[in-house]
C-alpha positions as CSV (number, residue, x, y, z in Angstrom):
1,X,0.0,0.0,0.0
2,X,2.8,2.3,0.8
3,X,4.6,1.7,-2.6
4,X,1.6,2.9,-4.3
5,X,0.6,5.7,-2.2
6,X,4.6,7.0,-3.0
7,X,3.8,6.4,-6.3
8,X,0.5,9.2,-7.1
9,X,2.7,11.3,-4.5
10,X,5.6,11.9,-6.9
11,X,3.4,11.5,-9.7
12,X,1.5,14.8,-7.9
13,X,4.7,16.2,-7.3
14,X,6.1,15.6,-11.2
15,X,3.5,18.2,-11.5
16,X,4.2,20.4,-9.0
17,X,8.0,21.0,-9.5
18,X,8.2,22.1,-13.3
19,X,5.0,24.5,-12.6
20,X,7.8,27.6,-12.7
21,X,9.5,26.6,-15.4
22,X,6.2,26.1,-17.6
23,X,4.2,30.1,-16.6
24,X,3.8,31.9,-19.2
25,X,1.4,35.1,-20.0
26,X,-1.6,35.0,-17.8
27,X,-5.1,34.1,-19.5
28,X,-8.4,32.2,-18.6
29,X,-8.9,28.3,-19.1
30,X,-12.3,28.2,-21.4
31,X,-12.5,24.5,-21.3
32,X,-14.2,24.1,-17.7
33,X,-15.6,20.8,-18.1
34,X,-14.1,18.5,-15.5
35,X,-15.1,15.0,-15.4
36,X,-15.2,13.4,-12.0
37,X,-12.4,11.4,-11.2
38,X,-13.6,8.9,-8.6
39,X,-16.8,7.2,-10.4
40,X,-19.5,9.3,-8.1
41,X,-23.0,9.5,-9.3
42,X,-22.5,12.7,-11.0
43,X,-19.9,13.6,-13.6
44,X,-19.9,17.3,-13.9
45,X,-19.7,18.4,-10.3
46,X,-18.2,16.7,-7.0
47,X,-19.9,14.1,-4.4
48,X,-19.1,13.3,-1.2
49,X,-17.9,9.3,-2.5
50,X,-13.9,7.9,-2.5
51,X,-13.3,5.0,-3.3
52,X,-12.6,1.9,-1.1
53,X,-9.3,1.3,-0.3
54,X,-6.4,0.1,-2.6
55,X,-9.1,0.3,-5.5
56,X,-8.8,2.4,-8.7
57,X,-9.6,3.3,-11.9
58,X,-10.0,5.3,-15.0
59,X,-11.9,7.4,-17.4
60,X,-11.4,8.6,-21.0
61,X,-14.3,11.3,-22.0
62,X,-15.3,13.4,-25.2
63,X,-16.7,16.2,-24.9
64,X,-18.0,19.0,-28.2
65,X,-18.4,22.7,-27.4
66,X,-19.6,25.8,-29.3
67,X,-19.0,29.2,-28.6
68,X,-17.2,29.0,-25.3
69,X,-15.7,32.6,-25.8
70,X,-17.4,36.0,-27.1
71,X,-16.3,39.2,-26.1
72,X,-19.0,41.9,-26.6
73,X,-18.9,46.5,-25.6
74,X,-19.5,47.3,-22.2
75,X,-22.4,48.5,-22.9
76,X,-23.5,44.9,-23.8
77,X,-24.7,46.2,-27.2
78,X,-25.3,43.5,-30.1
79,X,-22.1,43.5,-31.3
80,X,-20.4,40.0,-30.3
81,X,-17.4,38.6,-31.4
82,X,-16.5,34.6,-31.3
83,X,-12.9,34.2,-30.0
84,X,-13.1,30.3,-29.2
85,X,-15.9,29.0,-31.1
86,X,-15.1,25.4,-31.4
87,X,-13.0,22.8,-29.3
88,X,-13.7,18.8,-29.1
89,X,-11.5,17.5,-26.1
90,X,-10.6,14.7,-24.0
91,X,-9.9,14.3,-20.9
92,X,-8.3,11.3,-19.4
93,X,-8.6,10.5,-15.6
94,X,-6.4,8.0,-13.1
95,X,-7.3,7.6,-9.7
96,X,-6.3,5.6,-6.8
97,X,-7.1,5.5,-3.2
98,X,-4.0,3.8,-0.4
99,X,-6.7,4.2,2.3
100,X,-10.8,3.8,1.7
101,X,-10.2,7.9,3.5
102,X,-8.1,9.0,1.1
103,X,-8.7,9.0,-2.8
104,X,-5.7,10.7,-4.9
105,X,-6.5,11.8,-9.2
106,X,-5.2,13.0,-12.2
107,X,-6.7,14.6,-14.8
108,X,-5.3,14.8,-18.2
109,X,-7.3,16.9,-21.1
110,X,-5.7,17.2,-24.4
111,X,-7.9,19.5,-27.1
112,X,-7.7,17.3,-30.1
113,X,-9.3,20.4,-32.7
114,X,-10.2,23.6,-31.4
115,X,-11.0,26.7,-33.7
116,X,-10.2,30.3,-32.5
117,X,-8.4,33.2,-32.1
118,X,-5.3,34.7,-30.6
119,X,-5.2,36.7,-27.5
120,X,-2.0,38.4,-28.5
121,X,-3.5,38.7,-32.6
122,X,-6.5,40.2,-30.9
123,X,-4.2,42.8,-28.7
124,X,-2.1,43.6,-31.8
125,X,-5.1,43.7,-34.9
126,X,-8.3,43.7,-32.8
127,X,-11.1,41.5,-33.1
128,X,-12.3,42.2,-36.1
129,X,-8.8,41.3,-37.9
130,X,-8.2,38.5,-36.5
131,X,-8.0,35.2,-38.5
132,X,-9.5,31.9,-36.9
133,X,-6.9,29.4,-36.3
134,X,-6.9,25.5,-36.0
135,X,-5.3,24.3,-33.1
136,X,-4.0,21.0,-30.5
137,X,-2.1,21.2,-27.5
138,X,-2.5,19.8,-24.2
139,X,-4.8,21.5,-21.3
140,X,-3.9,22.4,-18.1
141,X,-3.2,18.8,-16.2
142,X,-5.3,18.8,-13.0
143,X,-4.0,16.5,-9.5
144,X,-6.7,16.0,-6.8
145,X,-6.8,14.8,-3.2
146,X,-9.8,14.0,-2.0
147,X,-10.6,12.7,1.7
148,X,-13.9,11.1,2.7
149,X,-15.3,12.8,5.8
150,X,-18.2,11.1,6.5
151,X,-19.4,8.1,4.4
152,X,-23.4,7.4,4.5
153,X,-23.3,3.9,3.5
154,X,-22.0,3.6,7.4
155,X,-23.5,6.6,9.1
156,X,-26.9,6.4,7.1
157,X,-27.3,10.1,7.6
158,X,-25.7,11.7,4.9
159,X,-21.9,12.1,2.7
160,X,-19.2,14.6,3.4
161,X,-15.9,14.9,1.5
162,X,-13.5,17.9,1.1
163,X,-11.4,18.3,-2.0
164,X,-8.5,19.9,-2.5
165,X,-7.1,20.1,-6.4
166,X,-4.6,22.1,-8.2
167,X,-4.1,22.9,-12.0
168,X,-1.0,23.4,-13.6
169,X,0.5,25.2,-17.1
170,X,0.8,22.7,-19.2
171,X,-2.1,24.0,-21.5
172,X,-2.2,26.6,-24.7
173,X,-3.2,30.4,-22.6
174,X,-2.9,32.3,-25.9
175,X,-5.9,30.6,-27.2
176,X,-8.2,30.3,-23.5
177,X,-6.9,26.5,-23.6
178,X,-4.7,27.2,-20.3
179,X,-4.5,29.3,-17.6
180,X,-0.8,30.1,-17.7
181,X,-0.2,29.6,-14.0
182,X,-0.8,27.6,-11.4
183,X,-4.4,27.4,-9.8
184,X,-5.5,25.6,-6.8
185,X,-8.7,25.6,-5.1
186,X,-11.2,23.0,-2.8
187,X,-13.9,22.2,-2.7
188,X,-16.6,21.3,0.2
189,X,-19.0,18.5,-1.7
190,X,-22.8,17.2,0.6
191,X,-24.6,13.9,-0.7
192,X,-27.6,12.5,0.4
193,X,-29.4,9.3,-1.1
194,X,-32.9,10.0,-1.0
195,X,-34.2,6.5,-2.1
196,X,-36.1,8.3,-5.3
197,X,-33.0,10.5,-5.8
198,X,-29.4,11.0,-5.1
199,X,-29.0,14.5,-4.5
200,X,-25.4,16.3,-3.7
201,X,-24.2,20.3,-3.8
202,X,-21.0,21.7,-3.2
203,X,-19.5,24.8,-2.7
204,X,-15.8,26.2,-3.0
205,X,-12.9,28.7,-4.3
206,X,-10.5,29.2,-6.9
207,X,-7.3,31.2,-5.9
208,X,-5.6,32.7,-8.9
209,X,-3.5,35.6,-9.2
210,X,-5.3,38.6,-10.6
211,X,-4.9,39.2,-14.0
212,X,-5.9,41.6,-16.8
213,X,-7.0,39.4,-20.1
214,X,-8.2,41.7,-23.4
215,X,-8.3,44.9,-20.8
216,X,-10.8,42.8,-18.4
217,X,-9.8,42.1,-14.7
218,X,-9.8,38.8,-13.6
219,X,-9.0,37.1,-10.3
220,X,-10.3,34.3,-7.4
221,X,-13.5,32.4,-7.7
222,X,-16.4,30.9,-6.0
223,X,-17.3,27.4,-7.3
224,X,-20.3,25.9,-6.7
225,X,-22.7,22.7,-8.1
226,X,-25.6,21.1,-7.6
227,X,-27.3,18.0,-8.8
228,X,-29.9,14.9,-8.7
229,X,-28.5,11.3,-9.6
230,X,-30.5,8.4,-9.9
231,X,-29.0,4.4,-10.8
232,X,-31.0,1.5,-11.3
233,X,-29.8,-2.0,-10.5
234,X,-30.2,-2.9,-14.2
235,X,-27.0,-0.7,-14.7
236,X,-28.9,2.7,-15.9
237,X,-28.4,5.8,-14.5
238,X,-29.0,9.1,-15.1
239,X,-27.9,12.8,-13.7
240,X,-28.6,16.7,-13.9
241,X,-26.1,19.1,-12.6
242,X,-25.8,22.5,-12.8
243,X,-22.5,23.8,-12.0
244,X,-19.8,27.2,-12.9
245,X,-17.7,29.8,-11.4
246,X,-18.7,33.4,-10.0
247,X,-16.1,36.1,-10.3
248,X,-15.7,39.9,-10.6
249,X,-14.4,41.6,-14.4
250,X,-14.7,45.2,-15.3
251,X,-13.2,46.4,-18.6
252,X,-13.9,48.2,-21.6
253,X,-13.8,45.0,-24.0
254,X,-15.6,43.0,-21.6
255,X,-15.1,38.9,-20.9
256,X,-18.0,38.2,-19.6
257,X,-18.1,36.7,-16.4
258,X,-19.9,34.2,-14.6
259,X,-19.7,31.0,-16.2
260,X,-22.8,28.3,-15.7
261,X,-24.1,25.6,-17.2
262,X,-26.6,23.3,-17.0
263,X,-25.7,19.2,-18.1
264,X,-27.5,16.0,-18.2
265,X,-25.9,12.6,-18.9
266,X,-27.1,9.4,-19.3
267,X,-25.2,5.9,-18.2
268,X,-25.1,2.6,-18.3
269,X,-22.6,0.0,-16.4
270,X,-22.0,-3.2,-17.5
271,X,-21.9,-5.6,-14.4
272,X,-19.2,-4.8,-12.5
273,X,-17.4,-3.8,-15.4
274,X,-16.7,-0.7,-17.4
275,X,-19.7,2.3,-18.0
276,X,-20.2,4.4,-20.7
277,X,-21.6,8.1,-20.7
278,X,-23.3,10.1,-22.9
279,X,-25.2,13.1,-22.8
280,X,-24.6,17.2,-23.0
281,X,-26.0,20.6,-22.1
282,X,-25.3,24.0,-22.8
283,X,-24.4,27.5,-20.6
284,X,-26.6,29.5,-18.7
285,X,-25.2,33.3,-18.5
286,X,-23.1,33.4,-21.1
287,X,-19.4,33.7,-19.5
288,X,-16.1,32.4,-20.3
289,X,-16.1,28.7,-20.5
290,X,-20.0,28.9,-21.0
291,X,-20.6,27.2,-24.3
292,X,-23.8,27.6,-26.2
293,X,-24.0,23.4,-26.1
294,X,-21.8,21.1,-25.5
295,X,-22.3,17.2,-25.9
296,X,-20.7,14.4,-23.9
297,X,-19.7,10.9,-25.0
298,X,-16.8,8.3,-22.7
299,X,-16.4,6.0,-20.6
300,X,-14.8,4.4,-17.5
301,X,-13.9,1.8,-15.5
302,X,-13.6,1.1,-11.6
303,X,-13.3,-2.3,-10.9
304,X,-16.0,-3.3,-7.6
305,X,-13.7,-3.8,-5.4
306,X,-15.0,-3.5,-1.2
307,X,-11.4,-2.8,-0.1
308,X,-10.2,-5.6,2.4
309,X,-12.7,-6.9,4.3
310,X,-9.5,-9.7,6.6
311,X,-6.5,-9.1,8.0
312,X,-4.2,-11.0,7.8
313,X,-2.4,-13.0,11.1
314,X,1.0,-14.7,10.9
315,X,1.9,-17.2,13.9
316,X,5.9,-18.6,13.8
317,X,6.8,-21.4,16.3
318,X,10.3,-21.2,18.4
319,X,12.1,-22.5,21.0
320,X,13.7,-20.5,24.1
321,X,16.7,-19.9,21.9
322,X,14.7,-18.6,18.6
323,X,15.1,-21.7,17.0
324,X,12.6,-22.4,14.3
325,X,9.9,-25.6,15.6
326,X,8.5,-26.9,12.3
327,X,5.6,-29.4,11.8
328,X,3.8,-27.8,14.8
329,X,0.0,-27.8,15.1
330,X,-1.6,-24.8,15.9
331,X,-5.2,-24.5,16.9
332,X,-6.7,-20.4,16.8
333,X,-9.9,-19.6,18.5
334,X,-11.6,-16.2,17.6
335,X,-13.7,-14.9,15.2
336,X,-12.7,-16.8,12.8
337,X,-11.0,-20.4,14.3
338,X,-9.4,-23.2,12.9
339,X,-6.5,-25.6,13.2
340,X,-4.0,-26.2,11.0
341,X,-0.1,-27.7,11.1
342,X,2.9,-25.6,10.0
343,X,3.8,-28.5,7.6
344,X,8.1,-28.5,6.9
345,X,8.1,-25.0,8.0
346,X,7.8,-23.1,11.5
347,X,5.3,-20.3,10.2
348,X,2.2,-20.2,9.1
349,X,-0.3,-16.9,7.8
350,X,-4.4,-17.0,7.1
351,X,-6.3,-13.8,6.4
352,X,-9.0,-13.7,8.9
353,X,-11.7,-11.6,10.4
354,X,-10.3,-8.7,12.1
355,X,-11.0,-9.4,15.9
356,X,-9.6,-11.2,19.1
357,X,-8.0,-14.6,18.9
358,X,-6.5,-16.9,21.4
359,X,-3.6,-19.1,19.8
360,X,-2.3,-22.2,20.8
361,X,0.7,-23.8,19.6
362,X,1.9,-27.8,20.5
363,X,4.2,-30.1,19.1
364,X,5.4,-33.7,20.8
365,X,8.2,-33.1,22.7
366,X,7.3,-29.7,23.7
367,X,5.4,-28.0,26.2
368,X,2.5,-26.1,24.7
369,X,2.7,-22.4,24.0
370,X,0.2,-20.2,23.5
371,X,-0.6,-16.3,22.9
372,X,-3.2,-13.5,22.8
373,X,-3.9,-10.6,20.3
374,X,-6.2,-8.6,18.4
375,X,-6.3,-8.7,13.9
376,X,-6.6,-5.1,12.7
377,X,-8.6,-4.6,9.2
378,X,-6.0,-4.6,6.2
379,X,-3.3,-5.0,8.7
380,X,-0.4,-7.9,9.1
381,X,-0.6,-9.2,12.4
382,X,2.3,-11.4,13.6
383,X,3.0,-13.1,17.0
384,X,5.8,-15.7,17.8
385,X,4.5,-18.6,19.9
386,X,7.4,-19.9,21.9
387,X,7.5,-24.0,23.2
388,X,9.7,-25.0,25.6
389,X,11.4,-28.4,25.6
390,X,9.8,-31.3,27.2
391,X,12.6,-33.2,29.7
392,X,12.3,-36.0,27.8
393,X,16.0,-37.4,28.4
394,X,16.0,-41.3,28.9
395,X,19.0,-43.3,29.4
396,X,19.2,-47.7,29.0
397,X,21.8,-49.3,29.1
398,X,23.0,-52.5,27.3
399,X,25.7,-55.4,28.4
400,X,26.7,-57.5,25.5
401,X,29.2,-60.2,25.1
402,X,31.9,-58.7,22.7
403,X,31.9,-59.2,19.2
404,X,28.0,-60.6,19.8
405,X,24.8,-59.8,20.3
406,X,24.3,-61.8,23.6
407,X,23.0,-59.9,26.4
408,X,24.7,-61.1,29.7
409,X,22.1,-60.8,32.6
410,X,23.0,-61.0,36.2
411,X,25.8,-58.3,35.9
412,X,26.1,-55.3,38.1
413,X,26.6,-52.1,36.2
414,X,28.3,-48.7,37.5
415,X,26.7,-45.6,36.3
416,X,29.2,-42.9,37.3
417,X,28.1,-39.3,36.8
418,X,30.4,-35.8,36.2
419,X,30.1,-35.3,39.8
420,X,31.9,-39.1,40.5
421,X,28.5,-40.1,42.1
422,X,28.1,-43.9,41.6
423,X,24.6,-46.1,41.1
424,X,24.7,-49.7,40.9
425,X,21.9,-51.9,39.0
426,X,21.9,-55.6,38.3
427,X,21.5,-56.4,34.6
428,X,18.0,-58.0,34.1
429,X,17.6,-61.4,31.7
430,X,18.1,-59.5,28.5
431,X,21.1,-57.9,30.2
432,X,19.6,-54.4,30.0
433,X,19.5,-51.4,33.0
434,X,16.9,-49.4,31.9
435,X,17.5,-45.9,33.9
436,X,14.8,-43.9,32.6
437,X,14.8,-40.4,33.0
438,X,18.2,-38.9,33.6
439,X,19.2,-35.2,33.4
440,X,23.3,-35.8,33.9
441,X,25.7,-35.2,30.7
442,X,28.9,-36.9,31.0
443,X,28.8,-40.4,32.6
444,X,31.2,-43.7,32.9
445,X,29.3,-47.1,32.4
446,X,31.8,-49.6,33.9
447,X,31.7,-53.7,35.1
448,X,33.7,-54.5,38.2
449,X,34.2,-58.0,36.6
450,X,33.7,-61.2,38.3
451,X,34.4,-64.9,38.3
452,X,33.3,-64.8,34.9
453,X,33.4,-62.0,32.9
454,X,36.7,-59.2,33.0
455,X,36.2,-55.4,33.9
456,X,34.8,-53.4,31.3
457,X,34.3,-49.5,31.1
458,X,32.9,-47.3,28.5
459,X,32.3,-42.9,28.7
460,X,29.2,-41.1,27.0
461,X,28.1,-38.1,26.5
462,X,24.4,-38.0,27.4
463,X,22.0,-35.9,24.6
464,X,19.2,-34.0,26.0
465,X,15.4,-34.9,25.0
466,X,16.8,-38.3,23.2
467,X,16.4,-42.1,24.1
468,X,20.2,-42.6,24.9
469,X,21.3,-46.1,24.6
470,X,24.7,-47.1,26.2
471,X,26.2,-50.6,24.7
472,X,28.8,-52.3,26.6
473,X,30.9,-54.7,25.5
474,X,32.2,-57.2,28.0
475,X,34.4,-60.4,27.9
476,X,34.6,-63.4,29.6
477,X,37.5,-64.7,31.7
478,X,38.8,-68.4,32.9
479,X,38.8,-68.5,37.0
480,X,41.7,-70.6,37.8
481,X,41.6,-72.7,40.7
482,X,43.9,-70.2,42.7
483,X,46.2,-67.4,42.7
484,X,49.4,-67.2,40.0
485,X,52.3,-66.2,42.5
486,X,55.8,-64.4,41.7
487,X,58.9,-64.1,43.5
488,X,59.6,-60.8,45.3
489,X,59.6,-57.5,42.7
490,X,60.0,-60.2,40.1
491,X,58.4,-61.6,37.3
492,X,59.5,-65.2,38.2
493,X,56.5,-67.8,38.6
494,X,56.5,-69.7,42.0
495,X,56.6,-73.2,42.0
496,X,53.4,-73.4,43.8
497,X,51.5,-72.1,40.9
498,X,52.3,-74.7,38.4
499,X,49.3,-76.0,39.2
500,X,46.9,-72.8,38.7
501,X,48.5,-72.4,35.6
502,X,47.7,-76.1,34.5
503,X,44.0,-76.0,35.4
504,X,44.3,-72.9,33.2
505,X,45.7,-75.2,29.7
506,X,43.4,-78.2,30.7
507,X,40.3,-75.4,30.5
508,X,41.6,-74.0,26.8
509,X,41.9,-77.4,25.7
510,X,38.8,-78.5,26.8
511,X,36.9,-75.8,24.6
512,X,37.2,-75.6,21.2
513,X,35.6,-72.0,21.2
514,X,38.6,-70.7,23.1
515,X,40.2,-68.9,20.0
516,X,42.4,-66.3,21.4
517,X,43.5,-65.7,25.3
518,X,44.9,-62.5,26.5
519,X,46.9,-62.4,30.1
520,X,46.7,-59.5,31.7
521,X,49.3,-58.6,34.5
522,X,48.4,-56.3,37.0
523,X,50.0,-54.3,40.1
524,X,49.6,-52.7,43.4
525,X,50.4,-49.3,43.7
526,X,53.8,-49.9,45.4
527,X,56.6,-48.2,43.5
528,X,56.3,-46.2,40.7
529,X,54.2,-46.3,37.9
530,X,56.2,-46.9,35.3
531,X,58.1,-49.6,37.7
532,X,54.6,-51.3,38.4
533,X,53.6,-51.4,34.1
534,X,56.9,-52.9,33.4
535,X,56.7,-55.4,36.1
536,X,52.6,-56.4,35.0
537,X,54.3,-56.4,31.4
538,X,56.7,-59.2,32.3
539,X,54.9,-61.2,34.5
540,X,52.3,-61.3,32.0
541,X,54.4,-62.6,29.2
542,X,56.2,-65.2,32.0
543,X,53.2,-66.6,32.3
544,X,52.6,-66.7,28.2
545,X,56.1,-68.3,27.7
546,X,54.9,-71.3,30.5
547,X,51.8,-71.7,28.7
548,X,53.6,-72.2,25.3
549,X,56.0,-74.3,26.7
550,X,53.1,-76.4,27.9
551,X,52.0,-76.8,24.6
552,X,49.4,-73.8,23.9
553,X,49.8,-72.2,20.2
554,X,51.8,-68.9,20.7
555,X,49.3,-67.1,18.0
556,X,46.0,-67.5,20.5
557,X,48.2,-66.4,23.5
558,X,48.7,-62.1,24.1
559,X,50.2,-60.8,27.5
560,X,49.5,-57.2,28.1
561,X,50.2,-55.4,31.4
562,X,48.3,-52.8,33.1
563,X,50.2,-51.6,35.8
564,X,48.5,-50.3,38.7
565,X,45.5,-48.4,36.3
566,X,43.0,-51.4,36.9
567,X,42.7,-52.2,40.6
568,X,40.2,-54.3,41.8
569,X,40.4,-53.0,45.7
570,X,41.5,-50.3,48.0
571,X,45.3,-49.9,47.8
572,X,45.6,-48.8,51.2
573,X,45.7,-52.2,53.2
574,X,47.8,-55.0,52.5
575,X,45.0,-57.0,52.1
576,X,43.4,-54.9,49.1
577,X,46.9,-54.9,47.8
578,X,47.3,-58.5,47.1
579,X,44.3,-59.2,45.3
580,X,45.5,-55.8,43.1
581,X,48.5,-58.3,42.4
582,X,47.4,-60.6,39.8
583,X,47.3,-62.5,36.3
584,X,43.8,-62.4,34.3
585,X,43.0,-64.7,31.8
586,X,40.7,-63.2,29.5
587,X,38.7,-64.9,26.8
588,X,38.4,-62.8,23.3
């Protein structure tokens, strides 16, 4: 709407800013006839109608005159004298209206033959010796404003509108085809619709500088107009107006002054289409612009358009953050309610009735949203309805034998927070700890091992509002029939041990899915560290080298040592010490 509005404002002003540039001698515009320019039910004179917002539309009329300038003696003898006896013009008019308020119009005339005299052949050889000349040339453009005051359709009392036009020097003044200068004037326009009759008067002024034309003084004017209207639904329509100007001359050669005239038209409008116009009249008074007849023919076009009747509301979806939500449902009570779903994007705009409406916005996963306002006629209403994230964080977690998809049930789980807070759970018989809700980020899933199965650990980063699923791989181990022993600081096998050791190559023989079998040497935390990993290093592979030598294939045997890292009680008794002292067998 704004765009447009811009648009008939520097079309207005295009007419305003060479108006300097274009004055020229000062002389009287003849050609009075101005057709309406915002499809009233008169065409001659103004009404109190504008037309509905962001509407427009356009006229082309025709119009014949005779006689519409005679100069005559002061003592209005019988001695006359034809100055502009013939013209047949056309006037083409634009209009537009931004608000249903504000109408805004252009007037174009253009005199396509007019037959007369010069003003300045008439000053230098008098009347009698001037020739009659055949002339074109544009008229003097015209630019209206016009705001509605008071519209009767909604009051039912009666029509107001004030107008407020100026004309501009684009026309011929040497032959009473322009003014020379630039005029403006308003105009004060009453309608009342009568049921039998539409009837309308207006009332108004002309300021123009005074000016002398052919010895005769001319200056402002009082315009004025009234008329009856009548349209029937079968698209005829009909009007009489009786219109002019009223201003003072005094001169030897006198202009006569006061022009009136009296015109009738006929119409007829297609449907909601164009109309066409035809009809005439002739002056009453015999002043300038007075012509002894003139006849009417044109037509135009407004398309019927109400203006906008919604508004129009558009609802986004967001999260605390101003995140877009897509594929959220919205539901909108009000004056005009209904539910809808964003679809694959987080917005979503209806035109609806202007009025209150409550909106509600939800989406799984989300806590609903919802907001309050009020549609405004013709206006874009938005609102951002924000949802806020549903705890929905879940946490399960999974034991698996490695390198499988069996589930080992019966095995306690550690679930080790940020914080180092520790929860213990017993696998169930699908080996699965389901935690359920659970708000903490970083966690440590870890086995403390057993007779059967070796130590396993794994660290996660928990996602927020997502099913997180922890899968941890553990591994079985062979639980020898007692303790592997080593000399002092040494990696030396005890004697005693032989027999551990044995049960251990009697169990790998026995079973044929024994493929490879790491030994895993650990230590207390006496000494240093990297004393207690080099010393889990070698008795781990002490132990390898008895094994081969008892006849177990080197490639299914790997010693590893893990120092002190892995202990499997407190290292501050003896006690927890020696059980952190030890040889794992661990089944891959």
């Amino acid at each position: 709407m704004r765009r447009y509005t811009r648009v008939w404002i520097l079309i207005l002003a295009a007419l305003l800013v060479p108006t300097a540039a274009l004055a020229v001698d000062e002389a009287l515009d003849a050609q009075m006839f101005r057709p309406s320019i915002f499809n009233g039910h008169f065409l001659a004179i103004e009404d109190a109608q504008t037309l509905d917002a962001m509407c427009w539309g356009f006229g082309l009329y025709f119009n014949f005159t005779d006689s519409l300038v005679e100069l005559k003696d002061q003592d209005n003898e019988e001695f006359k004298s034809g100055v502009l006896e013939q013209a047949l013009s056309a006037n083409l008019t634009l209009a537009f209206s931004p608000w249903s308020w504000l109408s805004l119009g252009v007037d174009v005339p253009y005199h396509v033959q007019a037959r007369g005299k010069s003003i300045d052949d008439i000053e230098d050889l008098g009347v009698q010796g001037t020739e009659q000349e055949n002339i074109s040339a544009l008229g003097d453009i015209k630019g209206e404003i016009k705001l509605g005051i008071l519209n009767e359709e909604k009051n039912g009392v009666l029509g107001l509108a004030l107008a407020g036009f100026g004309t501009f020097p684009t026309g011929d003044p040497d032959h009473f085809l322009g003014e020379g200068g630039t005029n403006f004037g308003g105009k004060l326009a009453i309608e009342k619709d009568l049921g039998i009759f539409n009837i309308a008067g207006n009332g108004g002024y002309l300021v123009r500088p005074e000016k002398t034309i052919l010895g005769t003084d001319v200056g402002n004017a009082y315009l004025f107009g009234a008329g009856v209207s009548r349209d029937w639904k079968s698209g005829l329509g009909f009007s009489l107006e009786y219109w002019g100007q009223q201003y003072k001359s005094s001169s030897n050669l006198q202009l006569q002054a006061n022009p009136m005239e009296l015109t009738a038209t006929l119409r007829y409008k297609f449907g909601g289409g164009p109309r066409i116009i035809g009809g005439g009249g002739g002056g009453m008074g015999g002043g300038v612009g007075s012509p002894t007849y003139r006849l009417i023919a044109g037509f135009d076009y407004y398309p019927e358009c109400e203006g906008p009747t919604e508004g129009k509301l558009k609802v986004c979806v967001e999260d605390p953050e101003g995140n877009a939500i897509n594929n959220a449902d919205l539901a909108v009570e009000g004056a005009k309610p209904f539910k809808v779903n964003t679809g694959g994007e987080n917005c979503y705009d209806a035109m609806v009735t202007p009025g209150a409406y409550d909106i509600t916005a939800s989406k799984d996963g989300y806590k609903d949203g919802s907001k309050s306002l009020s549609v405004s006629l013709g206006k874009t209403t938005s609102v951002v309805v924000v949802l806020t994230p549903v705890d929905s964080t879940t946490l399960t977690i999974k034991v698996r034998m490695k390198g499988t998809s069996d589930p080992v049930p019966g095995i306690f789980v550690t679930l080790t927070d940020a914080a180092g807070k520790d929860t213990k759970h017993l696998t169930d018989d699908k080996g699965v700890w389901d935690v359920g809700a659970y708000s903490a980020q970083s966690i440590k899933v870890s086995t403390g091992g057993g007779k059967e199965w070796a130590e396993a650990a794994q660290s996660y980063s928990v996602v927020k509002n997502t099913a997180n699923v922890v899968v941890l791989d553990v591994q079985k181990k062979i639980v020898p029939i007692g303790k592997v022993h080593f000399a002092y600081d040494s990696d030396v096998i005890l004697s005693k041990s032989f027999p551990v050791l044995e049960n251990v190559y009697d169990v790998v023989k026995a079973d044929a899915n024994i493929k490879k079998l790491t030994i895993e040497g650990h230590a207390s935390s006496e000494g240093t560290d990297a004393h207690n990993l080099d010393l889990s290093k070698r008795r781990a592979a002490s132990v390898r080298k008895w094994l081969i030598e008892k006849g177990l294939d080197p490639n299914m045997l790997v010693s590893v040592g893990y120092g002190e890292t892995k202990p499997i009680a407190p290292n501050d008794t003896e006690v927890g010490r020696e059980e952190n002292r030890r040889v794992e067998f661990i089944i891959n």
